[in-house]
C-alpha positions as CSV (number, residue, x, y, z in Angstrom):
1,X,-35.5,-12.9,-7.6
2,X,-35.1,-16.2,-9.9
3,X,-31.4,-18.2,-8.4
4,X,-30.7,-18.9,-12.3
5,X,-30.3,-15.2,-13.2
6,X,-28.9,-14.5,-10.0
7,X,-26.4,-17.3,-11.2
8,X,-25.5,-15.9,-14.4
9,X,-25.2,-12.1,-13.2
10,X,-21.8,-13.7,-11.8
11,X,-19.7,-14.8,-14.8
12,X,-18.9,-11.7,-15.8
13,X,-17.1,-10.7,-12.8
14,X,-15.5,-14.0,-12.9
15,X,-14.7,-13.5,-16.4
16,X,-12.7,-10.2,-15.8
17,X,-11.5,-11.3,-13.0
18,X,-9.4,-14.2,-14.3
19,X,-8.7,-11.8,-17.2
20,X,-7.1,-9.1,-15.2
21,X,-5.4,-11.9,-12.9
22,X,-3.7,-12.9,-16.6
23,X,-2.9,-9.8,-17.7
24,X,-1.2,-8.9,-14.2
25,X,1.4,-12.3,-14.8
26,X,2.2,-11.3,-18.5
27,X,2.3,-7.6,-18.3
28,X,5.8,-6.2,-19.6
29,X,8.5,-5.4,-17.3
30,X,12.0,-4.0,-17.9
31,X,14.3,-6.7,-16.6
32,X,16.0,-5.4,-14.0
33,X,17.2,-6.6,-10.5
34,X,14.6,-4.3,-8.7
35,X,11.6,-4.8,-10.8
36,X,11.3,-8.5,-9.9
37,X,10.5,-7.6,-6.6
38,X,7.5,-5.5,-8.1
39,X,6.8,-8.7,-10.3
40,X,6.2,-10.8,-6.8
41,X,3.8,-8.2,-6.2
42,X,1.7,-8.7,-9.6
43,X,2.1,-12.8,-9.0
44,X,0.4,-12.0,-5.2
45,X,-2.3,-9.7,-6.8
46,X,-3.4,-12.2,-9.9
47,X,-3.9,-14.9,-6.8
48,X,-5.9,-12.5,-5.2
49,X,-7.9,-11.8,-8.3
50,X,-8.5,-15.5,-9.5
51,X,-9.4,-16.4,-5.9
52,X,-12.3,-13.8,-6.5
53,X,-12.7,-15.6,-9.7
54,X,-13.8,-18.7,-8.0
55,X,-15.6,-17.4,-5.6
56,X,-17.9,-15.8,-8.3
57,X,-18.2,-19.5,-9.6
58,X,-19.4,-21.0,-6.4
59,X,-21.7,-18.4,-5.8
60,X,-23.6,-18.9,-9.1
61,X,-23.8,-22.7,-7.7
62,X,-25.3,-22.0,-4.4
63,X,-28.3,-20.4,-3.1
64,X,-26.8,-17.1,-1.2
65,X,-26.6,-17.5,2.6
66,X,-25.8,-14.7,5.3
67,X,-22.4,-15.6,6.8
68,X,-21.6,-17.7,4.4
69,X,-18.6,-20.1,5.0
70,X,-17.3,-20.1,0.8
71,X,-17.4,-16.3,0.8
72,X,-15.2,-15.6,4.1
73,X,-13.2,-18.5,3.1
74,X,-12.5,-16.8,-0.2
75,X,-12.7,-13.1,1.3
76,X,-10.1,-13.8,4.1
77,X,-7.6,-15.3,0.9
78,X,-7.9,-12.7,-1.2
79,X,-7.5,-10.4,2.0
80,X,-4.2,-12.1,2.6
81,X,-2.6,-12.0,-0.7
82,X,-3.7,-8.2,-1.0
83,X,-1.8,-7.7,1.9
84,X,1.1,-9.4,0.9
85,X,1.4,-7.6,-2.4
86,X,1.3,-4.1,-0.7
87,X,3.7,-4.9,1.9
88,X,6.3,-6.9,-1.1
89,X,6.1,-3.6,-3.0
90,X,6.7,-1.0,0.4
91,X,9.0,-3.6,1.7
92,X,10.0,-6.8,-0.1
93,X,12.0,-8.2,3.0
94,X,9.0,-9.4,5.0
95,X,7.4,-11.3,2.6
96,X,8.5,-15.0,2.1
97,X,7.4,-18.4,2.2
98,X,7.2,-18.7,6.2
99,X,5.8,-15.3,6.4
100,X,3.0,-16.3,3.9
101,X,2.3,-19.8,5.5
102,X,2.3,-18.2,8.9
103,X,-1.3,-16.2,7.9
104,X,-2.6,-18.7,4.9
105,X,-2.6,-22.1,7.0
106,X,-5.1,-20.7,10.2
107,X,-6.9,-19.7,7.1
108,X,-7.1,-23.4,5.4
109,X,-7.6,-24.7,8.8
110,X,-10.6,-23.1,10.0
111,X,-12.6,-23.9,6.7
112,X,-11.2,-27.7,6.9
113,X,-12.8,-27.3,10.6
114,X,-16.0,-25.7,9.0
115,X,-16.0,-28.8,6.7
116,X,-15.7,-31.4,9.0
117,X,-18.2,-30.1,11.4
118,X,-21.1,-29.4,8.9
119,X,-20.3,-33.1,8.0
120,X,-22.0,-34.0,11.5
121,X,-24.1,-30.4,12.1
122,X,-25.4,-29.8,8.9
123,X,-25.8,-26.7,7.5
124,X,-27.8,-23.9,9.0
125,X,-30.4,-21.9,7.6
126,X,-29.7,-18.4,8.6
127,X,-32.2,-15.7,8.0
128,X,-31.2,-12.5,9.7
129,X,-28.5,-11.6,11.3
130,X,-31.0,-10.6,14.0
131,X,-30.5,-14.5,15.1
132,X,-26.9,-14.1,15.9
133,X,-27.3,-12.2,18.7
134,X,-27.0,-14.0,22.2
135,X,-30.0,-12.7,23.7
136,X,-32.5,-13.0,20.6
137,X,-35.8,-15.4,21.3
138,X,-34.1,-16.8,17.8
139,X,-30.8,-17.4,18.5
140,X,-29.4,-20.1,16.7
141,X,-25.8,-20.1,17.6
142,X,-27.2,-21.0,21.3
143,X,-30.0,-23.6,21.7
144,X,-32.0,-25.1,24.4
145,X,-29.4,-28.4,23.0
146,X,-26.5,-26.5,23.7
147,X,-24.3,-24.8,20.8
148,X,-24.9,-25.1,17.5
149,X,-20.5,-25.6,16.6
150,X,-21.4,-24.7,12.9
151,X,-23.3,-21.3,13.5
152,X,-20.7,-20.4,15.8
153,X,-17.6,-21.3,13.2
154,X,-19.4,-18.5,10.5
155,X,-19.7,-16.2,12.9
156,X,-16.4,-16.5,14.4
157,X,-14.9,-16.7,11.1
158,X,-17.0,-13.7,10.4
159,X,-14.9,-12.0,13.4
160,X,-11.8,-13.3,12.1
161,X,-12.3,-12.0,8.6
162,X,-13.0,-8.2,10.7
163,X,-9.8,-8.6,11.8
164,X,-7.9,-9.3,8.8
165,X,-9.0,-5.9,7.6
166,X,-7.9,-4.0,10.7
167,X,-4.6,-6.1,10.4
168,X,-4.1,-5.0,7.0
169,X,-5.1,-1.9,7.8
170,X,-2.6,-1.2,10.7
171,X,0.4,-3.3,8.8
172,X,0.3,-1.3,5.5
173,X,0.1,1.6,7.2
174,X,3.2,1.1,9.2
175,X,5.5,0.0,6.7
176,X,4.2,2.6,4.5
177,X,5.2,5.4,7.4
178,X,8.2,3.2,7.4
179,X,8.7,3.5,3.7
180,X,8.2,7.3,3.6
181,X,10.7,8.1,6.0
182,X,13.8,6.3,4.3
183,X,12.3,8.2,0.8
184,X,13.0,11.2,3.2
185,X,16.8,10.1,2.6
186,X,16.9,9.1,-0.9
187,X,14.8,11.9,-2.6
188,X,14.8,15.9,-2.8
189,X,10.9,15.8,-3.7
190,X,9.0,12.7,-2.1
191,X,5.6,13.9,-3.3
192,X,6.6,13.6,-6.9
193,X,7.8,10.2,-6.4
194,X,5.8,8.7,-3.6
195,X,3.4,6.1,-3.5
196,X,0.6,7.7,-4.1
197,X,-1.1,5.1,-6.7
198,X,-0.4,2.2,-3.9
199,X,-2.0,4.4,-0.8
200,X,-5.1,5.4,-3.1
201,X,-5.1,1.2,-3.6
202,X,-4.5,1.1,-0.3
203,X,-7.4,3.1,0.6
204,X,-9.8,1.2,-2.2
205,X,-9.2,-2.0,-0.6
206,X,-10.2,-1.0,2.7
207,X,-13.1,-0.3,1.5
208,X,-14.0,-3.2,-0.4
209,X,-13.1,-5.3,2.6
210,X,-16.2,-3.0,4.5
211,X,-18.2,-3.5,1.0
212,X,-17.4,-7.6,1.5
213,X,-18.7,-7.5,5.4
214,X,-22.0,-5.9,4.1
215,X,-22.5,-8.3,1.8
216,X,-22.0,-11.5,4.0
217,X,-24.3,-9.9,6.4
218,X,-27.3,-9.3,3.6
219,X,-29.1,-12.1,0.9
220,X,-30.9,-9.0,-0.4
221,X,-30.5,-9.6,-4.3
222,X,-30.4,-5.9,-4.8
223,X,-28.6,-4.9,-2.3
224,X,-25.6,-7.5,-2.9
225,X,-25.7,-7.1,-6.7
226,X,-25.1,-3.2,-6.0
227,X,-21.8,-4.3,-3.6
228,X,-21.1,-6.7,-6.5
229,X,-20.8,-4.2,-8.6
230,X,-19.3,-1.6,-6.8
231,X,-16.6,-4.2,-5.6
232,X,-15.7,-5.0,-9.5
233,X,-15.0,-1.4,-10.4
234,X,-13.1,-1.0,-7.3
235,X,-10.8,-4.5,-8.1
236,X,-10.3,-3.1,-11.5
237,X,-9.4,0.0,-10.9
238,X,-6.7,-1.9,-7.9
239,X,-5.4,-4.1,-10.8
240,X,-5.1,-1.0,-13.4
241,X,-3.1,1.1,-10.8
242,X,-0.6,-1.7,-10.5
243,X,-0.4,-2.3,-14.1
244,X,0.5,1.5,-14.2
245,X,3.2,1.4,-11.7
246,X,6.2,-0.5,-13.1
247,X,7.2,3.3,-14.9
248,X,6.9,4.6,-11.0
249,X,8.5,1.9,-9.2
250,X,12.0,2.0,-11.5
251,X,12.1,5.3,-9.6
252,X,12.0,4.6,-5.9
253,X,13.1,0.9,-6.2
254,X,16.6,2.1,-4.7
255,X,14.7,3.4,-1.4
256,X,13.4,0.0,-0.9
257,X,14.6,-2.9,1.3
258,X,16.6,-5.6,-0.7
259,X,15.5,-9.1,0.5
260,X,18.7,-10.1,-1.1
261,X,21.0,-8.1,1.0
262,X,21.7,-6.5,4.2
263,X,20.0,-3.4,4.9
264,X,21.5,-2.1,7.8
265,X,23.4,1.5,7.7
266,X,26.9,0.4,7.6
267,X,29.0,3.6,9.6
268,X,31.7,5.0,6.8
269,X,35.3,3.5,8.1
270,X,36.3,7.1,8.2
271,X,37.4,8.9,11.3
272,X,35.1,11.9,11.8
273,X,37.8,14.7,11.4
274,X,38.2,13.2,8.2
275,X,34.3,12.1,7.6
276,X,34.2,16.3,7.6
277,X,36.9,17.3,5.6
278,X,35.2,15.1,2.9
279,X,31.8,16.6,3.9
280,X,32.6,20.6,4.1
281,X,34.2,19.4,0.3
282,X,31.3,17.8,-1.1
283,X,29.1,20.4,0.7
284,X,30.7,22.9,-1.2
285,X,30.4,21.2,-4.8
286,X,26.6,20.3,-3.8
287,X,26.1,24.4,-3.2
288,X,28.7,25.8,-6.3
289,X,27.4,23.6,-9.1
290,X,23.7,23.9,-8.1
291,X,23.0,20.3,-7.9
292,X,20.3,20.6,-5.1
293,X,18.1,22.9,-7.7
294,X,17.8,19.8,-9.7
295,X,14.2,18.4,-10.2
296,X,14.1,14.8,-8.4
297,X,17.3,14.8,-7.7
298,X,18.4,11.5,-5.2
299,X,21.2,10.7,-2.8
300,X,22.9,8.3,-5.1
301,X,23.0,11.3,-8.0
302,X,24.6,13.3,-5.9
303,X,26.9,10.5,-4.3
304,X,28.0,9.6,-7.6
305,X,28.9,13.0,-9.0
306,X,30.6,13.4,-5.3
307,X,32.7,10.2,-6.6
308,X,31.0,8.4,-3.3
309,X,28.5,5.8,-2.2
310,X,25.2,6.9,-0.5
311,X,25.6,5.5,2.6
312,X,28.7,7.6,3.3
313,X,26.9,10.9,1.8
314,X,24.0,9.8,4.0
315,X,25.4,9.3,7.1
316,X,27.5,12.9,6.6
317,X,24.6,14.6,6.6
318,X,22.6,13.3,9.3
319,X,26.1,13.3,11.3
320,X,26.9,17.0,9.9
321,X,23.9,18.4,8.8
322,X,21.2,16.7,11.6
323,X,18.8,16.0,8.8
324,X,17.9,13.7,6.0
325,X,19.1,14.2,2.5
326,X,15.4,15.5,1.7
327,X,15.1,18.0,4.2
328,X,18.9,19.6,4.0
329,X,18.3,19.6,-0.1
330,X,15.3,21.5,0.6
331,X,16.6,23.8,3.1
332,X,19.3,24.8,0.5
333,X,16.2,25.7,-1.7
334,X,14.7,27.5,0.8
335,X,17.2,29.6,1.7
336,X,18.1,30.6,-2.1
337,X,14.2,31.1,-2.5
338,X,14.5,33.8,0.5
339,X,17.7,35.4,-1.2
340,X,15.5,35.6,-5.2
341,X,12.6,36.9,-3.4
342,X,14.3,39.6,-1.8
343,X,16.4,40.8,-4.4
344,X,14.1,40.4,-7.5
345,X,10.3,40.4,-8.6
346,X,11.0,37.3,-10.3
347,X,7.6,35.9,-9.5
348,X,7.2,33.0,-7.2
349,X,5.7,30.5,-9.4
350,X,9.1,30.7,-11.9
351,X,11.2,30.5,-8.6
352,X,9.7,27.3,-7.4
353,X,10.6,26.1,-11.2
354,X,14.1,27.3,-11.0
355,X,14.6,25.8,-7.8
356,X,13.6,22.0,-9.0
357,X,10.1,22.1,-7.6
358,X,7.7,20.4,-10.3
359,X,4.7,21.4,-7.7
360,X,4.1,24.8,-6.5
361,X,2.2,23.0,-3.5
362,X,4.7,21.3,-2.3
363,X,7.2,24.5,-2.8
364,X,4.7,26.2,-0.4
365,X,4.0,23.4,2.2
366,X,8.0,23.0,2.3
367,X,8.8,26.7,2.7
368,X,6.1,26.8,5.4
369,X,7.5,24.3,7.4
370,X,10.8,25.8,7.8
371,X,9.6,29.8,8.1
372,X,6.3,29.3,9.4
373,X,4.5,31.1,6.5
374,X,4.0,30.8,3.3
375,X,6.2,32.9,0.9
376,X,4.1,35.4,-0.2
377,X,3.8,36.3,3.3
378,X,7.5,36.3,3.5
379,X,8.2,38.5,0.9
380,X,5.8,40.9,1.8
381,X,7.5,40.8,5.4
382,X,10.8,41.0,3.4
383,X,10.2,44.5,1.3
């Protein structure tokens, strides 16, 4: 295939990349305290994206290579700043300048290294991964003139770049686990406020970072303009989740860490005879004026129509109640689900309405858990 319209196939994705990367640092957002941790998260995400950007450039300047230094270089960037704007948005308290140093400078490091070495080495002509391996007749890496320092830089950078991905992997997915269980004490209905759009971007990068190892172990034009390609949709559809996200985010933001403050649970400065006086009270308003049926309704609704603060109505039920505000909210709709199902034929579907459930699903899955089966079963069992 001619290099000059392999050159030109990448502008395009150069041009939409810096494109979306602009769009991401002008977007709209209300302007409030807890949506300018969402806006670090954009600011992370256009880096990432004009970092792809110029890595388009350069590869429409040089011949394509397997391993190639500029691609990892740029791959293990925009790996990085992916990272940093998931874990900002699940949890804005790790990310800071020493945190972001910490994994960007190895990073600068090891391509300055890369530099300086192919200075002295030259570069290496690699042409199948076949002469990687240790034991091949062709091993380039490992010469009868001892080791060739820049081979074994791209293909330990090539390792290094594998391990970003599983790092990312394994860090997102803990501080998401994290995330979900203080949502368990903030909201009646996690699925309808979760973060769904982030895991499924979540999930899209993981695979681009697989679709970005194939392609630094191929120079097969077709084969790398079909990852090319798939990798564009895939980044665009990343950047137009988080452009759609701001409307989701005013929602949860109170469930998230504030790098501003301290986030440890603060223990009431009540005495616990007293801590239940106030609880059996508010327990009693929380059951009479049907606040639990509410759709979406959150610990700081309740603690404010209680004439409280969260953490106290928090720690009152997971001192009283043994459970989070999510699971004794829907335990109280469970239990008047049982008592409608037994004494009416109001059908089940209009129940889970009545009781604040905006997915019939998730009315199921919950009831489930609690009974062990589902509640058709139960009121069958019931009559």
């Amino acid at each position: 295939m001619n290099f000059d319209f392999y050159k030109y196939i990448f502008y395009l994705p150069s041009s939409i990349f810096v494109i979306l990367g602009c769009i991401l640092l002008i977007i709209p957002l209300p302007p409030t305290d807890s949506i300018s941790k969402f806006s670090n998260s954009l600011k992370l995400l256009s880096i990432a994206y004009f970092s792809l950007a110029i890595y388009c450039l350069t590869a429409s300047m040089i011949e394509p290579q397997l391993l190639s230094p500029n691609f990892l270089f740029i791959a293990s960037l925009q790996m990085n700043f992916l990272t940093y704007a998931h874990l900002n948005v699940i949890n804005p308290t790790i990310i800071n300048v020493k945190y972001t140093l910490k994994k960007t400078i190895p990073i600068c490091i090891l391509f300055l290294l890369y530099l300086i070495v192919r200075l002295f080495v030259g570069n290496t002509i690699i042409d199948n991964i076949g002469q990687l391996f240790p034991w091949s007749e062709n091993c380039l890496w490992i010469t009868d003139k001892g080791i060739n320092l820049e081979v074994l830089l791209r293909v330990s950078w090539f390792f290094y770049y594998i391990g970003a991905i599983i790092y990312f992997f394994y860090h997102v997915k803990k501080e998401y686990h994290d995330y979900t269980k203080r949502l368990d004490d903030f909201s009646s209905e996690c699925p309808q406020i979760n973060f769904r759009m982030i895991n499924i971007s979540f999930f899209i990068i993981t695979f681009i970072s697989f679709i970005s190892i194939c392609i630094s172990c191929s120079i097969d034009f077709k084969f790398r303009l079909i990852c090319n390609i798939v990798m564009l949709v895939s980044y665009c559809l990343v950047g137009f989740i988080y452009i759609q996200f701001p409307k989701n985010y005013l929602v949860i933001s109170e469930a998230i860490p504030n790098p501003n403050k301290d986030n440890t649970e603060i223990k009431p400065d009540l005495s616990e005879d007293k801590l239940d006086l106030k609880w059996n009270c508010w327990k009693e308003n929380i059951i009479q004026q049907n606040w639990y049926k509410e759709n979406g309704i959150t610990l700081n609704q309740i603690a404010q129509l209680l004439g409280t603060n969260r953490t106290e109505l928090s720690y009152a039920i997971n001192q009283f109640e043994r459970k989070n505000f999510n699971t004794y909210i829907n335990s109280l709709r469970i239990e008047e689900a049982k008592k409608l199902m037994k004494e009416s034929n109001i059908p089940i579907s209009e129940i889970c309405i009545q009781l604040g459930y905006s997915d019939p699903a998730n009315f199921s899955r919950r009831f489930k858990e609690q009974e062990g089966i589902s509640p058709l079963a139960w009121r069958k069992n019931s009559q």
